[in-house]
LUMMARMI-153034 format. One line per field, with one value per residue (C-alpha): x, y, z. Coordinates in pm, 1 decimal. Layout:
<atoms>
xx = (X ...)
yy = (Y ...)
zz = (Z ...)
</atoms>
This chain:
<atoms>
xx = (-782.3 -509.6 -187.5 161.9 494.8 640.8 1012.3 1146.0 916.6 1034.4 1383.1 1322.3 1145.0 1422.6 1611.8 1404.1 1427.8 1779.0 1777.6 1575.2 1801.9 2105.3 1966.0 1870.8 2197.3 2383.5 2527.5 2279.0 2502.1 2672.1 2461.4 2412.0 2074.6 1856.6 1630.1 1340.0 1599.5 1771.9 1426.0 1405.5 1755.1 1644.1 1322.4 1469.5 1692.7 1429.3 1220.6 912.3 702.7 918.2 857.2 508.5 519.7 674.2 498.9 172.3 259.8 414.7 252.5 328.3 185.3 459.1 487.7 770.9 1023.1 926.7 1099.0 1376.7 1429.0 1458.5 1665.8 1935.1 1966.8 2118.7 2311.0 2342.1 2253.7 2497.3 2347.9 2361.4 2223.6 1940.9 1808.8 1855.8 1534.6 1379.2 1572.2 1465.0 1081.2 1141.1 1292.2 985.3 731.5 879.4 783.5 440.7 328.8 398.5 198.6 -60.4 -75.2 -56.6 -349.9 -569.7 -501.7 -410.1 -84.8 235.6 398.5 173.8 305.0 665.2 600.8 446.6 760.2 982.4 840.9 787.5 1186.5 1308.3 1024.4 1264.4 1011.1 990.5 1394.9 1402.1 1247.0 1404.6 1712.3 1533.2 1505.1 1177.8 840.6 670.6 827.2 735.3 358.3 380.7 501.7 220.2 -23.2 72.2 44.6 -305.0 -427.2 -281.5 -501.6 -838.1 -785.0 -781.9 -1055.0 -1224.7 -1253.5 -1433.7 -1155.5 -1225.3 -917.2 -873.2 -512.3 -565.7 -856.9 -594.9 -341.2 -568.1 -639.2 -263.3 -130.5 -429.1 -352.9 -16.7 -64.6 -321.2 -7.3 226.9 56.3 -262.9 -314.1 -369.6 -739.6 -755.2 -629.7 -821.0 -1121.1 -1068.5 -958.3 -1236.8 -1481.1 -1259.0 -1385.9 -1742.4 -1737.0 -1573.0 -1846.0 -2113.0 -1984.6 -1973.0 -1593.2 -1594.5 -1860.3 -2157.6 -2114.2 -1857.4 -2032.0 -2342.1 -2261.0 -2433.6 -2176.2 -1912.3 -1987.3 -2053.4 -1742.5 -1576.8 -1674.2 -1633.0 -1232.5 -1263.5 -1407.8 -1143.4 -903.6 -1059.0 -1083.3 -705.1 -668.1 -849.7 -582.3 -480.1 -774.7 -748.2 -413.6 -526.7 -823.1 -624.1 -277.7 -563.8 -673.6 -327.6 -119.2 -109.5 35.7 368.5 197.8 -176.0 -291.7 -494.3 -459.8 -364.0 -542.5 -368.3 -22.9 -96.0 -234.2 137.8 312.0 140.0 164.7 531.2 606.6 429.8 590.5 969.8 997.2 1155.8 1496.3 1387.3 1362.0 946.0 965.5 1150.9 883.6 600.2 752.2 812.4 452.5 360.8 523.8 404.8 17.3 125.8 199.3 -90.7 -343.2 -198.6 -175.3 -589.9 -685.1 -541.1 -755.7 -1024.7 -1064.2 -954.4 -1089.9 -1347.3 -1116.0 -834.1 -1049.7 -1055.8 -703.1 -862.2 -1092.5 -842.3 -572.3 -827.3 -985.9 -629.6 -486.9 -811.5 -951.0 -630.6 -531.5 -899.4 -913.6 -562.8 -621.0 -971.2 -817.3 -537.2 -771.6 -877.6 -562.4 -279.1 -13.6 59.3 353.0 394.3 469.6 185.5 -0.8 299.9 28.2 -201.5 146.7 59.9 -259.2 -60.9 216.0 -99.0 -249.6 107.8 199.2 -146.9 -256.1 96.7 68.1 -242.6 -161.5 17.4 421.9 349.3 120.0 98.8 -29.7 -413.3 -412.7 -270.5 -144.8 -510.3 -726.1 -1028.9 -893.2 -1113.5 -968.3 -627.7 -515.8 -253.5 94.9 379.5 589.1 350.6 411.4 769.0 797.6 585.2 822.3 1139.2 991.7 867.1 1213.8 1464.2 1255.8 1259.4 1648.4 1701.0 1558.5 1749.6 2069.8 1992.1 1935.1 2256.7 2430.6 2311.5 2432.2 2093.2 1912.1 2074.2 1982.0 2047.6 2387.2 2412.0 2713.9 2904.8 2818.5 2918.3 3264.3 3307.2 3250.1 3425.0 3804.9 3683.0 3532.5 3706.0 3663.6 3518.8 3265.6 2903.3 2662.6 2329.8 2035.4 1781.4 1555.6 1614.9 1374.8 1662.5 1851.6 1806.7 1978.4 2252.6 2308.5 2329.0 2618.3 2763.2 2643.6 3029.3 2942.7 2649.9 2418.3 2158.2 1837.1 1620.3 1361.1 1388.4 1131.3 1139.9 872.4 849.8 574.4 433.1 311.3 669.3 771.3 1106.5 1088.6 1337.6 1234.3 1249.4 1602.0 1800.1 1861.0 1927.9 2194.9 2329.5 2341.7 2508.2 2805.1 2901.8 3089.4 3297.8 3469.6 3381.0 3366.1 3256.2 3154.6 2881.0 2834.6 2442.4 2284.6 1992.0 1717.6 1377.4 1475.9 1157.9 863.5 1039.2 1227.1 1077.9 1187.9 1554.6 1552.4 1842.9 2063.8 1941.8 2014.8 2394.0 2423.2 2354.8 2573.7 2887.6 3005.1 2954.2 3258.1 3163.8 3178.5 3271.5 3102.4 2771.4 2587.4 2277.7 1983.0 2134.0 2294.7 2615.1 2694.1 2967.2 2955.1 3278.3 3328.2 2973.7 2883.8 2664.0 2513.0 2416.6 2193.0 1845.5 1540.4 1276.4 1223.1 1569.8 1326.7 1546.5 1269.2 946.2 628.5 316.5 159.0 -155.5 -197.2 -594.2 -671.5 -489.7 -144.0 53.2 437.4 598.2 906.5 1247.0 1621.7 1919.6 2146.4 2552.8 2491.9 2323.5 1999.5 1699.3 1452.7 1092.8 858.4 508.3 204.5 -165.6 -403.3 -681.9 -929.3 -699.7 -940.5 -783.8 -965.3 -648.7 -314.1 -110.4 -23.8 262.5 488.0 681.7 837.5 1158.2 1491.3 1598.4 1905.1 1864.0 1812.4 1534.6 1706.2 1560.0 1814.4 1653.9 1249.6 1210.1 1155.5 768.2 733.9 498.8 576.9 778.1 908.9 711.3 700.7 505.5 176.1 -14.3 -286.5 73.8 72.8 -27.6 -220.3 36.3 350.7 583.1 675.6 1013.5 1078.9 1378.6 1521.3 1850.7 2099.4 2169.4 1789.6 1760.0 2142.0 2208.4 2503.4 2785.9 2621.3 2745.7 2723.6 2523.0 2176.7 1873.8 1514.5 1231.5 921.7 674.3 335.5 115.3 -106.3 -374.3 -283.0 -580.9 -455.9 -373.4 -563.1 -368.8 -579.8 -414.3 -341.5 -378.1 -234.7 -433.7 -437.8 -484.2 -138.9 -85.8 293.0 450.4 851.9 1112.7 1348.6 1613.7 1741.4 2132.5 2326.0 2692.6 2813.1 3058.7)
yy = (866.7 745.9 774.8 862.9 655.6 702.1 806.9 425.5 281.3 497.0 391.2 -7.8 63.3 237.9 -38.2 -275.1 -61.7 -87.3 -452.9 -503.4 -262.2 -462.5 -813.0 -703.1 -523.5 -800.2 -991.9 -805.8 -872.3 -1195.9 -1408.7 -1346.7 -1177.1 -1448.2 -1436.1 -1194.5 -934.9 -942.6 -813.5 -562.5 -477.3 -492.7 -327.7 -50.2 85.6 166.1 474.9 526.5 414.4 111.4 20.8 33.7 -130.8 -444.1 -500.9 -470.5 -760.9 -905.3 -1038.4 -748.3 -345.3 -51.1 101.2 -86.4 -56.5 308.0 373.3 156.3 363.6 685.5 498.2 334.3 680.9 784.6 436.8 279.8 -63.4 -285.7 -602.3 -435.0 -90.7 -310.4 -461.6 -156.8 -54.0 -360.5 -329.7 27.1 -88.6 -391.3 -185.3 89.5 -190.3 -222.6 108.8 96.7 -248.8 -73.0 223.3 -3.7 -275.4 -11.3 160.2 -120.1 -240.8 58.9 -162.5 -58.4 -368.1 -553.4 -239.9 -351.8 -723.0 -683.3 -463.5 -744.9 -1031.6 -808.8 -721.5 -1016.5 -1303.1 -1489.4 -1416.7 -1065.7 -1064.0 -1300.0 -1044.3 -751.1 -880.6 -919.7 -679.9 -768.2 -552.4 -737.6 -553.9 -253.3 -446.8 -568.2 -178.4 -12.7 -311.4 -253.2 166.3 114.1 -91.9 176.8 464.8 244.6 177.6 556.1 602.8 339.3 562.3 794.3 1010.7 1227.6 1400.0 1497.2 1388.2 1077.6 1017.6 1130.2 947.9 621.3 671.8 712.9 404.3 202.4 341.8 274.7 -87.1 -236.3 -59.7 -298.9 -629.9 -713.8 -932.5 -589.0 -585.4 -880.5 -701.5 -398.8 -614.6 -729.2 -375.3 -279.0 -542.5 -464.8 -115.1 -172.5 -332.2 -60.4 136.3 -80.1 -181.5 180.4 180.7 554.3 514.4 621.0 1034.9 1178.6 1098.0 942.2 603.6 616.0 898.8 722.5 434.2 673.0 847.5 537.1 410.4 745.2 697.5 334.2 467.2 722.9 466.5 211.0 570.7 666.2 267.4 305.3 332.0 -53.3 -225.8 -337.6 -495.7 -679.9 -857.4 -948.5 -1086.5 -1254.0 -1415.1 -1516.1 -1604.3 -1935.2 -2210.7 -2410.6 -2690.1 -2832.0 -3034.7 -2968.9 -2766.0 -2946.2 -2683.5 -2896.6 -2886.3 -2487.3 -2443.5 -2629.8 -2413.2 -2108.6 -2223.9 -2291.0 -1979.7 -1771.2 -1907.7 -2046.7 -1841.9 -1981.2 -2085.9 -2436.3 -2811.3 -2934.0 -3164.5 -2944.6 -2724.3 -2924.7 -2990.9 -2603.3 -2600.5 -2747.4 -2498.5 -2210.6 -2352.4 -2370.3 -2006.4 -1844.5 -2030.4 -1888.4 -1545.0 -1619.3 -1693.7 -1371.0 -1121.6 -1360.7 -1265.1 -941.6 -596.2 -491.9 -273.4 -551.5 -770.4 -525.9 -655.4 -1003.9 -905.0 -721.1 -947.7 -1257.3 -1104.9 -960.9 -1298.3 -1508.4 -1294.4 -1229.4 -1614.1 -1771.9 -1496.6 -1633.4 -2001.8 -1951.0 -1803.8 -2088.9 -2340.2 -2154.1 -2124.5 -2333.5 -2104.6 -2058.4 -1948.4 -1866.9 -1516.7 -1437.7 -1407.2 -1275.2 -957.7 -1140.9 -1206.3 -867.3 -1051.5 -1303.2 -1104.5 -843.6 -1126.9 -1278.9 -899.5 -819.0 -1107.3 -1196.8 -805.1 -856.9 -1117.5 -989.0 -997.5 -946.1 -1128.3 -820.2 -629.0 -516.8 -352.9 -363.7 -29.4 -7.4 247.0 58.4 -297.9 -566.0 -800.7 -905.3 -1270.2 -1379.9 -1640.9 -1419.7 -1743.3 -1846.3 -1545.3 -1494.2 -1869.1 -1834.2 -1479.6 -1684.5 -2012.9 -1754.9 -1570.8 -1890.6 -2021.5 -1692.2 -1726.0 -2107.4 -2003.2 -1695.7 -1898.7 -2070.3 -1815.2 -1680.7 -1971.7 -2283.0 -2336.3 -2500.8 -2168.0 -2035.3 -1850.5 -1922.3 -1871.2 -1674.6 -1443.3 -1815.2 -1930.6 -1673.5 -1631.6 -1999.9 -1957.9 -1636.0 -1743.4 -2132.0 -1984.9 -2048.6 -1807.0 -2187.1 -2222.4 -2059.0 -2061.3 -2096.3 -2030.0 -2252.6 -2086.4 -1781.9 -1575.8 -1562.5 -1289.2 -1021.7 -1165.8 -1371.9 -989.9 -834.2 -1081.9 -1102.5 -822.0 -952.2 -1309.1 -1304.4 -1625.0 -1817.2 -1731.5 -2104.6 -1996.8 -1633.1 -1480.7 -1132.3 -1315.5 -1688.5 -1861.2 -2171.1 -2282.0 -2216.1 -2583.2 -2604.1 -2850.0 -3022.3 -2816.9 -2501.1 -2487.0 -2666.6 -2370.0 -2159.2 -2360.2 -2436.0 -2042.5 -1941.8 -2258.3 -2262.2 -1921.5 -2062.8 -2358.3 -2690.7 -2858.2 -2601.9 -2652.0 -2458.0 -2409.5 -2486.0 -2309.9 -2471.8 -2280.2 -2381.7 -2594.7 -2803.0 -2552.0 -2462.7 -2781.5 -3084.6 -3328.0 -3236.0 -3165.3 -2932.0 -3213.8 -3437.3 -3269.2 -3169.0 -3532.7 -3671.7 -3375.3 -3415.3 -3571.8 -3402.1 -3301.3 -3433.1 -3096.4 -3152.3 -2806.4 -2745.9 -2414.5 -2373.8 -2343.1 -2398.8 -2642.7 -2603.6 -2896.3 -2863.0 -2977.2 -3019.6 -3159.7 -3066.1 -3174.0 -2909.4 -3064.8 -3388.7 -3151.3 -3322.1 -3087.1 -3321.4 -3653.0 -3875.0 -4153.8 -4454.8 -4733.9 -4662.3 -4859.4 -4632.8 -4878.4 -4675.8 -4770.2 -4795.9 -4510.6 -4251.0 -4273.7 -4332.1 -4506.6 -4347.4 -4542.9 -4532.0 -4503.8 -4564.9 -4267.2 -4339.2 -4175.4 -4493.6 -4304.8 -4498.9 -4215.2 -4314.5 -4073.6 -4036.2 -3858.2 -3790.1 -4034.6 -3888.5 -4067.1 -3900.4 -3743.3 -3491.3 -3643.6 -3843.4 -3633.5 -3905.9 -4199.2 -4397.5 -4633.2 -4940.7 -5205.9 -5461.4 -5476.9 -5839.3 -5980.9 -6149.7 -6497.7 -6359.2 -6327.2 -6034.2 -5779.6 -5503.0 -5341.5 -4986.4 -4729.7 -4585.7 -4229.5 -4034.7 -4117.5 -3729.0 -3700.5 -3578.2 -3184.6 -3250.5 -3452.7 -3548.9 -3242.9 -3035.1 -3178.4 -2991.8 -3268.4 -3256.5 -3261.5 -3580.9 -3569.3 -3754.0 -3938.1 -4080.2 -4346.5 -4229.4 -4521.9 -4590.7 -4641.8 -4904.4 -5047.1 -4999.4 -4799.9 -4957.7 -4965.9 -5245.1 -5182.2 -5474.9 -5563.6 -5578.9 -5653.1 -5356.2 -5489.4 -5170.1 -5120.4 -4821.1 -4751.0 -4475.9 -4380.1 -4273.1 -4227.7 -4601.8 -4754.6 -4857.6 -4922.9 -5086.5 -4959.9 -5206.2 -5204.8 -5194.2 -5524.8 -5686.4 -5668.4 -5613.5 -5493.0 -5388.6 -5513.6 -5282.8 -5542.5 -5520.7 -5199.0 -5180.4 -4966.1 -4855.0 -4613.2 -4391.0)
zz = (2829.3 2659.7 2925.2 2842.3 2876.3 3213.9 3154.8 3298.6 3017.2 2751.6 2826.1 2834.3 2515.9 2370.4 2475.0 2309.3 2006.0 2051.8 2039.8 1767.7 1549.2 1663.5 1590.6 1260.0 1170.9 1285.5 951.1 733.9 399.1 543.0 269.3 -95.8 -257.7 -378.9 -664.8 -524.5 -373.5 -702.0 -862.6 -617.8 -754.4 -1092.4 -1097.8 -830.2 -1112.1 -1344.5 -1443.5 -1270.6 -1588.8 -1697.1 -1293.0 -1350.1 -1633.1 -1447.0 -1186.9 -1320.4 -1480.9 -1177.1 -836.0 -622.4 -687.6 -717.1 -380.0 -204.7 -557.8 -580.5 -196.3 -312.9 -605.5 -435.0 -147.6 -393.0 -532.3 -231.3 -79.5 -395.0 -447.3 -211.9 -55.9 270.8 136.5 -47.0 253.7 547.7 444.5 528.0 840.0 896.2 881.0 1093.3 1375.5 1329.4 1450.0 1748.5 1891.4 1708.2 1848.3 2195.8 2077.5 1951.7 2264.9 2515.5 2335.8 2360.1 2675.7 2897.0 3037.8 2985.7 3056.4 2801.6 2544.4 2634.2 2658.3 2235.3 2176.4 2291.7 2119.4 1790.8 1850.8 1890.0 1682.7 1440.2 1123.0 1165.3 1194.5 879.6 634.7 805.3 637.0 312.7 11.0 -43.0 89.4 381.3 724.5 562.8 484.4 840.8 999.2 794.9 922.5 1271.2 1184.1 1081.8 1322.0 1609.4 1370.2 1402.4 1739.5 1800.2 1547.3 1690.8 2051.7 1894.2 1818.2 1504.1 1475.9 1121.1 1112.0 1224.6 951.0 672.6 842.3 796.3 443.4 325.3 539.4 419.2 59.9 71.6 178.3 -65.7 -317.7 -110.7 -138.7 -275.0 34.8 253.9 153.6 396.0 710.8 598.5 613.2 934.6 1134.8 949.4 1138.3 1441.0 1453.9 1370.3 1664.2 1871.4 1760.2 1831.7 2181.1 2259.2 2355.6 2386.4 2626.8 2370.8 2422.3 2171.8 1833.5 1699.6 1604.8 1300.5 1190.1 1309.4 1087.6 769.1 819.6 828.7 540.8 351.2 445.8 309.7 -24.2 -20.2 -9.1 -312.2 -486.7 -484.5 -564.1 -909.0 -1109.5 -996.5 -983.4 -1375.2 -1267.6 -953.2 -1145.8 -1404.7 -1170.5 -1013.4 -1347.9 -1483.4 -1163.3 -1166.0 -896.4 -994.4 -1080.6 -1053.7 -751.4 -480.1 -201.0 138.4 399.7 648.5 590.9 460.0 835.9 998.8 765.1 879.2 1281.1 1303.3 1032.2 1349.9 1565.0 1463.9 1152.0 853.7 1032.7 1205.6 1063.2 1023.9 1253.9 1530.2 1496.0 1512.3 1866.6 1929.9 1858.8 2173.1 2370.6 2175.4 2210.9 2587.4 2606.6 2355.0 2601.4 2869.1 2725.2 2593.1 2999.2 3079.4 2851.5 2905.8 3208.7 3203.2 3195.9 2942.0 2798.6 2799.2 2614.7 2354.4 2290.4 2234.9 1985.3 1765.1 1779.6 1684.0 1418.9 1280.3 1297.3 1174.9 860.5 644.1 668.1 604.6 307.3 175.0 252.5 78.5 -246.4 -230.5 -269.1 -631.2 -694.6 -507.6 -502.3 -131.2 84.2 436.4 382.2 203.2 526.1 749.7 744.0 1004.8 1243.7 1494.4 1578.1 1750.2 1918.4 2025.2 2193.2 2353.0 2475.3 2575.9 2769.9 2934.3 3034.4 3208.2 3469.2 3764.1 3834.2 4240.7 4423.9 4672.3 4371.4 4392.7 4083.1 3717.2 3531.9 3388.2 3623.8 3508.9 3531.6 3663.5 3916.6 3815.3 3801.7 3995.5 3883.1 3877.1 3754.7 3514.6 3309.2 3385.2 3216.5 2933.2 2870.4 2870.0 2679.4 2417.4 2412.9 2449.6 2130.4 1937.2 2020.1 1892.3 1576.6 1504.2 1582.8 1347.1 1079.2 1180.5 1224.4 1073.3 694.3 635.3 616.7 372.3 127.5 -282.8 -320.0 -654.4 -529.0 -443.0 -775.0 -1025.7 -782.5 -816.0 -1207.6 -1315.0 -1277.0 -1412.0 -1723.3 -2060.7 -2369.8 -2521.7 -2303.1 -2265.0 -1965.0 -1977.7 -1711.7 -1598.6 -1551.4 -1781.8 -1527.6 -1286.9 -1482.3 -1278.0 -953.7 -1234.6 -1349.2 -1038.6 -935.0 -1273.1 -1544.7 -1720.4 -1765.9 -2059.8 -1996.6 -2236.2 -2097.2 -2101.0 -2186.3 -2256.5 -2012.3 -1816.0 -1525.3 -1455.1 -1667.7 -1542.4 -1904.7 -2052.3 -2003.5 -2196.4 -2532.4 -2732.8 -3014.4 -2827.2 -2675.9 -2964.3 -3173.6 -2915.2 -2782.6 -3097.8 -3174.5 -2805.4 -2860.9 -3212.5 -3207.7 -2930.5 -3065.4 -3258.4 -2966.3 -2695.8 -2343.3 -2157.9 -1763.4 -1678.1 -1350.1 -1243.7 -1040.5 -1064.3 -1321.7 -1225.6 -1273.9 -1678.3 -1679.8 -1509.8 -1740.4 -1809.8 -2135.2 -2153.0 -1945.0 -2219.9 -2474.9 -2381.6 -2267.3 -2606.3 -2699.1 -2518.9 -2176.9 -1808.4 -1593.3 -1213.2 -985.4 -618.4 -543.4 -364.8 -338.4 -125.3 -378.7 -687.3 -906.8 -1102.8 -1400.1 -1651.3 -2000.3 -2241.0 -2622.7 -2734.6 -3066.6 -3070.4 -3455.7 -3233.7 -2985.2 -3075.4 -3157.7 -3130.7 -2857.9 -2948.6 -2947.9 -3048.3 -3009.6 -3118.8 -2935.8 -2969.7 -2683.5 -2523.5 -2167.5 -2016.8 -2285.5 -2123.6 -2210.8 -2455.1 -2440.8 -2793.4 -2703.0 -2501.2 -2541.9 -2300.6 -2351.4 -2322.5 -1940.9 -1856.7 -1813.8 -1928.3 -2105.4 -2170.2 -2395.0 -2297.6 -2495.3 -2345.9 -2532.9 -2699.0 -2456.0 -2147.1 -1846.9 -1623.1 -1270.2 -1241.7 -1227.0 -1025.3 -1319.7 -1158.0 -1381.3 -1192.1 -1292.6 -1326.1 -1439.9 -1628.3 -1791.4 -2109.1 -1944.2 -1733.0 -1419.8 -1152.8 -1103.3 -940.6 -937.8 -1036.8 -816.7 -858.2 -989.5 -1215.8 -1556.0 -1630.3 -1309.3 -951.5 -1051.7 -1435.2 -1369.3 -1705.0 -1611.9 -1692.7 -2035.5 -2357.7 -2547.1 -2823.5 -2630.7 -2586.1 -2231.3 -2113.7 -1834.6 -1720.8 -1502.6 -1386.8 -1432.9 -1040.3 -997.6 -1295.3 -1299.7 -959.4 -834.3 -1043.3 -1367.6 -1653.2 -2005.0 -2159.1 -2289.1 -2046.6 -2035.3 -1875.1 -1763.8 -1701.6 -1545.5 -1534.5 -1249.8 -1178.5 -825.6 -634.5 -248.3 -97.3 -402.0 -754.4 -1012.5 -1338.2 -1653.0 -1961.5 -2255.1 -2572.3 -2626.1 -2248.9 -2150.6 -1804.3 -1853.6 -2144.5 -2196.5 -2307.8 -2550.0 -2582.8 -2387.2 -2503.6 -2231.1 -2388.0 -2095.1 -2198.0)
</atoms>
């Protein structure tokens, strides 16, 4: 029978709730919203049906904007009232990560122990101070997994039933990722059932199983209504760009996201990872050998932190789109089994018995535990120092951006957005400063690549009302998923001049153009030298120019004979003077830049690369007339292979390449 909390552990959990509500309070509005908060902003304003209307075509379902709605009806829509709800959810899985520990392990201290290391874990901190859904994903997780614990028991209380169905319900409407960790609580009670954890005498376990799975089909039943949507986001959502999936490096990220959070350096916690393998090993012994009912704890928390990441990891490799976060769902597994098997070694070596009344024979290394505690809470600790302190964590600085532009901004000069999806956080911060949208999307589009042809008109429209020779302000953010080959740059290059910034925001990039010829903004390749030289049948060089920057630009088609095996074509080369003399090799990269492979490529589109003029001039570039020597390779891991030209050539020579510099 499930025991109550003694009135000294009800207090050092309320101080633990404490904590955690202080930690996450602490600097809640210190940094600006960055693009995904300022959707919740966005989409939080609007009626219930345009909201629906949005995020059905959107990655995430309606629940989380529908509380915001009704919340920023009543604290408005501050950066500090935006994200206390996050906070408010983040704080609530403190207490229910006792509930839930202490539940499955009939310790106390193990209940505490999860509460502590859910309070204080530098991830779950992270997106408590983030408008965005996932503490409240992780508090209902956490909420559901306490209900099929209970359920699991054989208790067949109708509340808790009901209460099941509208947490589960209201999860699968939070992320569509929540069908994982219903999959495996749903496995973790199955096996309650067939273990016989309430001893085999309450109910039939054939009913229990049926009545189970009635609540389940409950749940897909009030889901209905969304089920068109998720098969269809999960026929259209597409990754940034194609390559494949690296379950390696997805499995790092994953560790040290579980571990360090988002607020520490790769490489530093790689190293942290050592210590935090150190402790979960530790923490594994212990419900090892535990009680039966201890090791309940073990079975939960490894099939709560195993099933939703192989499920996500699987549908990555479909589709390589992957982040972190996506899995933060599965993090309770690992703090259940950290709380629950640091709980059940012993603090006294006099001890004969832990708080469990049916505990097997406790094990015995009072400073064992005590050091995995404080290595687990001195790194939880380095990491949220740095989230609080280190300017390297931070987050996109839109609100430093548009209060760096506002007083700066002349009545001649325009600002556009790269990319144009960012509107709702640019409008949030500055609903008084009108920007070109490039391109004009409501949601990001992989496929929108941005063309000469498509953004010349525009520009032309949003300058020429200004002055004859306006200026325009670009902000770049994600300006290589829509704009990988700098067009836009390009084009207000060829345009007009660039006025060096000495500013820096985190995230984002500021550039200032002036004395636009906005007649001279190109709608098609400015290919000044034509070639038309097909490399090895799978590209094509159209030609090149050398732009007054000093940037050397080099237009690229898919041939017709092109194959899509091969994504990674690499160009390299050398840098000549007119007599022939070496001046410098060319740094290797794809041939339109690292973030638009050839698989990117519509077969009709000229793609642009471009040399910038420090990598082929050097760092004091000299007007004058040069020689470019180029090869093409097909890049398959540590082997080139090389591209010839039509007609044998195994480099093709750029001649003469003038270079004015203005």
């Amino acid at each position: 029978m499930q025991r109550t909390f003694r009135p000294s552990t009800r207090i050092v959990l309320l101080l633990i709730v404490l904590l955690a509500f202080g930690v996450r309070l602490f600097r809640l509005d210190a940094q600006s919203l960055w693009y995904d908060e300022g959707v919740t902003a966005y989409i939080s304003g609007l009626d219930l049906r345009a909201l629906t209307g949005w995020t059905a075509n959107d990655i995430q379902p309606p629940l989380y904007y529908v509380l915001m709605a009704g919340w920023r009806g009543l604290a408005g829509v501050s950066e500090w009232s935006l994200r206390f709800v996050s906070l408010f959810f983040g704080v609530l899985t403190v207490p229910l990560m006792a509930a839930l520990t202490t539940r499955l392990t009939r310790s106390r201290r193990a209940g505490l122990l999860a509460a502590l290391f859910t309070a204080l874990h530098p991830l779950l901190i992270y997106y408590s101070q983030e408008a965005r859904m996932y503490a409240l994903l992780v508090a209902l997780g956490v909420l559901i997994g306490y209900l099929v614990a209970r359920l699991g028991e054989g208790e067949g209380r109708s509340w808790l039933w009901a209460g099941y169905i509208l947490a589960a319900t209201a999860a699968i409407y939070t992320h569509y990722f929540a069908f994982f960790l219903l999959a495996a609580l749903a496995l973790a009670y199955l096996l309650d059932v067939w273990r016989g954890v309430d001893g085999g005498g309450r109910r039939p376990r054939t009913r229990r199983v049926f009545t189970f799975l009635g609540a389940n089909l409950v749940v897909l039943f009030l889901y209905l209504p969304w089920f068109t949507v998720l098969f269809r986001r999960l026929a259209v959502d597409r990754s940034y760009w194609q390559g494949r999936f690296k379950l390696g490096e997805a499995l790092v990220d994953i560790a040290i996201s579980f571990t360090s959070g988002e607020t520490v350096m790769e490489q530093q916690g790689l190293w942290l990872l050592i210590l935090y393998a150190a402790v979960t090993i530790i923490a594994l012994i212990g419900l090892v050998r535990s009680s039966h009912r201890s090791r309940r704890a073990l079975r939960y928390g490894l099939l709560w932190l195993i099933i939703p990441v192989a499920a996500v990891l699987t549908l990555a490799s479909f589709a390589p789109k992957f982040n972190p976060r996506y899995v933060m769902i599965a993090l309770p597994g690992l703090l259940l089994i950290w709380g629950a098997g640091l709980g059940n070694w012993k603090l006294k070596i006099e001890d004969s018995r832990l708080d469990s009344e049916d505990s097997a024979a406790p094990l015995s290394s009072p400073h064992l535990v005590i050091l995995s505690v404080l290595l687990l809470l001195l790194g939880f600790t380095y990491a949220t120092v740095n989230w609080f302190a280190n300017p390297a964590f931070t987050k996109d600085d839109w609100r430093g951006v548009t209060e760096f532009l506002r007083p700066r901004l002349k009545e001649t000069e325009g600002i556009a957005l790269i990319s144009g999806h960012a509107w709702p956080v640019w409008d949030y911060y500055a609903p008084d400063l009108p920007a070109l949208r490039l391109p004009d999307l409501r949601i990001l589009d992989v496929d929108a690549v941005l063309d000469f042809a498509d953004t010349a008109q525009p520009l032309r429209d949003a300058l020429d009302p200004l002055s004859d020779r306006p200026g325009i302000w670009l902000v770049e953010w994600q300006e290589e998923v829509v704009d990988p080959t700098d067009v836009v740059p390009v084009q207000l290059l060829i345009a007009g001049k660039e006025k060096g910034l000495d500013t820096h925001y985190w995230g984002l990039k500021l550039r200032r153009f002036s004395q636009l010829k906005t007649h001279w903004i190109p709608d098609a390749p400015p290919i000044k030298t034509r070639m038309d030289v097909t490399f090895g049948d799978q590209l094509i060089l159209r030609g090149f120019n050398a732009i007054d920057s000093g940037d050397l630009l080099l237009f690229w088609q898919r041939a017709p004979g092109y194959h899509p095996e091969t994504t990674n074509y690499v160009v390299a080369g050398e840098v000549y003077d007119q007599a022939g003399n070496l001046l410098r090799r060319l740094p290797d990269q794809r041939p339109a830049g690292y973030n638009y492979p050839t698989a990117r490529w519509p077969d009709e589109r000229v793609a642009m690369g471009i040399f910038a003029a420090k990598d082929w001039l050097g760092d004091d570039p000299q007007p004058g007339t040069y020689v470019v020597r180029l090869r093409v390779y097909d890049s398959r891991g540590d082997e080139r292979v090389l591209l010839k030209a039509g007609d044998g050539r195994e480099e093709v020579e750029l001649n003469p390449v003038d270079v004015v510099l203005e």
